[in-house]
N, C-alpha and C positions, 0 to 999 in steps of 0.2 A: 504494500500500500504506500510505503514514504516512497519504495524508488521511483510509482505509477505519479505522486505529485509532484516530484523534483522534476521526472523528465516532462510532466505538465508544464511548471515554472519555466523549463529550460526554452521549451517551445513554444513560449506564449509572443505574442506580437513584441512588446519592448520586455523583453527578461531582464530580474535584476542578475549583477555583480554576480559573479560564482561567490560562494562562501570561503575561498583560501583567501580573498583578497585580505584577510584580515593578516593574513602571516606575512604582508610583505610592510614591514616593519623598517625605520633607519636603522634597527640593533639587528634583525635579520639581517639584513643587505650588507652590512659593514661583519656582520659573523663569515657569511656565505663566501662573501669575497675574502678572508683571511684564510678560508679551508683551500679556497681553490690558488691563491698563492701560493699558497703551504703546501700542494701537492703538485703543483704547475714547479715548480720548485726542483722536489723528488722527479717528477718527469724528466727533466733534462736531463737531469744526471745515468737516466736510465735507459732512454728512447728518446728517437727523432720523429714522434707520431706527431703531425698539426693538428688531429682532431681537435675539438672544444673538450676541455679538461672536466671530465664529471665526479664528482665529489661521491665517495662509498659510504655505506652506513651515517649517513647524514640524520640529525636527530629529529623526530616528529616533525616539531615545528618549522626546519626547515627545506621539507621536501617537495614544498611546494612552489620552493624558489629555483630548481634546477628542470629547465625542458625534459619532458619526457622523452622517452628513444623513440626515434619513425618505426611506426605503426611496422612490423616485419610481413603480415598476413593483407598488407596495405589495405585493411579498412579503419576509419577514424571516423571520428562523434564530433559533432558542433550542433549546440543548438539544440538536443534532443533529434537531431538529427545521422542517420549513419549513410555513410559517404566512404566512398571507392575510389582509390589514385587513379585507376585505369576502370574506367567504369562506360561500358560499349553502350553506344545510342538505340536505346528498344526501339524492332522494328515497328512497323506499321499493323503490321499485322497481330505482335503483342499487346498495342494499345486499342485492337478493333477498330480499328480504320481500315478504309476500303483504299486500296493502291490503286491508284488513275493512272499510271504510267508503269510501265520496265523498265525497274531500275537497271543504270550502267553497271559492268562490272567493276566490282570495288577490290581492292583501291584503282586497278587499270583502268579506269573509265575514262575516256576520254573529257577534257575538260567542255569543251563544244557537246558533248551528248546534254551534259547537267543545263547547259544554257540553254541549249534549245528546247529543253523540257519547262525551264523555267518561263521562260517565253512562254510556252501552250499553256500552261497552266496561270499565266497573267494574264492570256486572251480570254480563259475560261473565266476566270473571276471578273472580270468586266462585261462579258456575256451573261454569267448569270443576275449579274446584281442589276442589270438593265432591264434583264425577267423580272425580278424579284420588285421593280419599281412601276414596273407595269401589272402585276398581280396586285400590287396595292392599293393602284389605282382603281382597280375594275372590284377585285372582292378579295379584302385584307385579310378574312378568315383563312385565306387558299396559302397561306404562308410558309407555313410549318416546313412543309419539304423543302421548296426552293433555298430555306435559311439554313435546312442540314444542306444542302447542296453546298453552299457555300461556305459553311463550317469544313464540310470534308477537302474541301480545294484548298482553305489556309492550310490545315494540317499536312497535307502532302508536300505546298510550299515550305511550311517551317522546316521537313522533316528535312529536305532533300536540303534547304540551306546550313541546316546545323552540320551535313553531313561535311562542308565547306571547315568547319571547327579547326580541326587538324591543320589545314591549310592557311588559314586565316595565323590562328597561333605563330607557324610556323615562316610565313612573311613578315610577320610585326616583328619576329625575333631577329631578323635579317634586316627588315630597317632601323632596328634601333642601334644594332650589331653596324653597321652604315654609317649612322650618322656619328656614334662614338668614333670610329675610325675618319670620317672628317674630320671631325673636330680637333682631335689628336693632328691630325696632318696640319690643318690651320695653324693651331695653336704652335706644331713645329716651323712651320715655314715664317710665322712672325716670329717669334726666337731666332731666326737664322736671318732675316732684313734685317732686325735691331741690332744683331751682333754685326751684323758688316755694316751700319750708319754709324754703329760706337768707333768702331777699326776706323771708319775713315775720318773721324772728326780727330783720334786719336793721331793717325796720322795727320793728319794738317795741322794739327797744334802740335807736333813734333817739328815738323818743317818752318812754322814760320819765325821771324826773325822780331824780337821787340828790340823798338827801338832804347839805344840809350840817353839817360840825361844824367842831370844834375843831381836829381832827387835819387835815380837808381842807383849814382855812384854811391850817394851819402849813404842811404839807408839799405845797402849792401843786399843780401838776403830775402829778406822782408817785403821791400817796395818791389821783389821778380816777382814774390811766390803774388803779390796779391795781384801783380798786372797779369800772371799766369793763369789765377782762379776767373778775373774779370774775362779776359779772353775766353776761356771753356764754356764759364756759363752763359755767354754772349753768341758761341756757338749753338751751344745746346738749344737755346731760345728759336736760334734763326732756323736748327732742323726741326723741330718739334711742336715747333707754336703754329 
């Protein structure tokens, strides 16, 4: 009976807080973090493993501050809910839905089969909802069907675009993988202009000549370095501003 309310609570529209959150404490966190020192520690000395250091025989109260292990059977709970890493899209036919098309073969299917199906199945849904506005017109009670009609034509669309999933994932990972490697190039190639505008202002305040006077004979040292800092940052200014 408590576990049938808890996973009620867990699954309710805004669930509260799980109840560990009380163990995460500043005197936990600062405990937690001294074990895992303290054996990140012993680690080196004994192995070159990078995993995340997990703390053994940890006391009650703080076992609720160390991640649990990934799920090995890969199923996992959120939410009073149970969830699968690898979890296969039910067919159409599992869900009793009526299949309007032959499916391509999967994964071989060509991509042009999926579109052209997509297509017939958008002409269809515009065909029917045009019935469906004309059955309204004439006798609104005659509805029923044409609106399962049209229920069953979303359902086949959804199903064959989710089937897109994999795919979709698998593009977004490649342009983000993309634009990281831009950016990286960008951010290299300005590192490499700035170093060669530094080089050459370097160089030209190497080459040029100040002139001498009176003041630079008197004040030796001194009156170079400051006509040498004036000159640089006089440069700087003229490349940069």
């Amino acid at each position: 009976m408590a576990e049938q309310s808890q996973q009620s609570a867990l699954g309710a529209t805004f669930p509260a807080p799980p109840p560990f959150w009380q163990a995460f404490t500043p005197e936990n966190v600062d405990r937690i973090a001294q074990l895992r020192a303290a054996q990140a520690g012993e680690a080196e000395s004994t192995s070159s493993d990078t995993k995340p250091i997990r703390v053994l025989d940890l006391p009650s109260e703080l076992r609720f501050l160390q991640p649990p292990e990934p799920p090995a059977d890969g199923v996992w709970n959120c939410f009073g809910g149970r969830y699968f890493l690898t979890e296969p899209i039910p067919t159409l036919a599992e869900a009793g839905v009526e299949q309007l098309y032959t499916p391509p073969a999967t994964p071989t299917g060509k991509h042009v089969d999926r579109a052209l199906i997509l297509k017939r199945l958008a002409k269809s849904l515009l065909l029917n909802f045009l019935e469906l506005v004309g059955i309204m017109s004439v006798d609104p009670s005659q509805n029923t069907e044409k609106i399962q009609d049209l229920r069953t034509i979303f359902i086949n669309f959804h199903h064959l675009l989710n089937e897109y999933r994999p795919h979709q994932a698998r593009e977004s990972l490649i342009l983000m993988m993309q634009d990281q490697l831009d950016r990286s190039r960008a951010e290299t190639e300005g590192i490499m202009r700035m170093k060669e505008k530094v080089e050459g202002i370097l160089e030209g305040l190497g080459e040029a000549k100040l002139p001498e006077s009176d003041d630079t004979k008197m004040d030796g040292t001194d009156a170079m370095e400051e006509d040498i800092g004036k000159g640089i940052w006089d440069e700087l200014e003229k490349e940069f501003s």
